[in-house]
C-alpha positions in Angstrom: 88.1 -36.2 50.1 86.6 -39.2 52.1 88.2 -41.2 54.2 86.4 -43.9 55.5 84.4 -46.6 53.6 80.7 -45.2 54.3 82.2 -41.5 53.4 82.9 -42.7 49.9 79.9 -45.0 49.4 78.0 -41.7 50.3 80.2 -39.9 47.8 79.4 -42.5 44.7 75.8 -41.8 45.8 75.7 -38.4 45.8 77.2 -38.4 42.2 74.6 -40.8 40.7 71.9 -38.7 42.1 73.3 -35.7 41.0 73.3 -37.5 37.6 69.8 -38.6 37.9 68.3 -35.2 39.1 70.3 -33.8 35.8 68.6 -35.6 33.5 64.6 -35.2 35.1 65.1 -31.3 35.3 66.4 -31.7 31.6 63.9 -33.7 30.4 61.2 -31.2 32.3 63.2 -28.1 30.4 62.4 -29.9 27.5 58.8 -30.3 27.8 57.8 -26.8 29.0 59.7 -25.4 26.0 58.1 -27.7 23.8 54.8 -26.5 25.0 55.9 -23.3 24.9 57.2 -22.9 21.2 53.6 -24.7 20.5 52.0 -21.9 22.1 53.9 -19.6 20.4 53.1 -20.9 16.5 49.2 -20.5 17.1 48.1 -24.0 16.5 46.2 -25.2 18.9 46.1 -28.8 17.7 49.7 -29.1 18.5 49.9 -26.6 21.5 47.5 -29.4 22.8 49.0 -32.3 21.5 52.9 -30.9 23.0 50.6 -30.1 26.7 49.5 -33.2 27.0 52.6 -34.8 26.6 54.2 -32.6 29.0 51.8 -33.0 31.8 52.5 -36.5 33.2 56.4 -35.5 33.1 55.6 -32.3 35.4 53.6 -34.0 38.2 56.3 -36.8 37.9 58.7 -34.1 38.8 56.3 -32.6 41.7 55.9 -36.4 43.3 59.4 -37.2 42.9 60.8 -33.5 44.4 62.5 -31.9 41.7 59.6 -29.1 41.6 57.6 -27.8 44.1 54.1 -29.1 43.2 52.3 -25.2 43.4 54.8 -24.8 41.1 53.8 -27.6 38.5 49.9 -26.4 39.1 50.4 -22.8 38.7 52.5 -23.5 35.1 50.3 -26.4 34.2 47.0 -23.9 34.5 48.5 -20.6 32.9 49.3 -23.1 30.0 46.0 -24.7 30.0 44.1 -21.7 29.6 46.6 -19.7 26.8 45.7 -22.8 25.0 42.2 -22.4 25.4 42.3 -18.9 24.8 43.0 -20.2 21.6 39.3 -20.8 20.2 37.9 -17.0 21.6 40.3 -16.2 19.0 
C-alpha cells in the first residue's frame, strides 16, 4: 500500500484512469460490434449508417492511445470494403 502522500495521489490516479480507459475500450467494443452485426444482416443502408458512426470513435481511440492506429486503419478498411462489396452483390 502507499505510504507517502505523492504514492497515494498516484494511486487515486491510476484508478481514475483505469476507469476512464474502461469505458473508451467499451464504448469502442461497442461500435465495431455494431458495425459488425450490420454487416452481418445484408443491409447496406445500415451497415453504412452503423460505420459511420463508428469511425470517429476509432480514430479517437488511435489519437488518444487506447489502439494502435495500424490497427484502427486496417479494421476501418476491411469494413469499408465488405460494405462495399455489398452493391457487386
Amino acid at each position: 500500500m502507499a505510504k507517502t502522500k505523492s504514492a497515494k495521489k498516484q494511486a487515486r490516479q491510476a484508478v481514475h484512469r483505469q476507469a476512464l480507459n474502461r469505458m473508451q475500450l467499451s464504448r469502442l467494443r461497442t461500435h465495431m460490434k455494431k458495425v459488425e452485426a450490420a454487416i452481418a444482416s445484408g443491409n447496406k443502408a445500415e451497415a453504412q449508417e452503423a460505420f459511420v458512426a463508428a469511425q470517429p470513435v476509432l480514430m479517437r481511440a488511435a489519437t488518444k492511445g487506447y489502439i494502435h492506429r495500424n490497427t484502427v486503419a486496417r479494421k476501418l478498411s476491411r469494413y469499408s470494403a465488405r460494405i462495399k462489396s455489398f452493391s457487386k452483390s
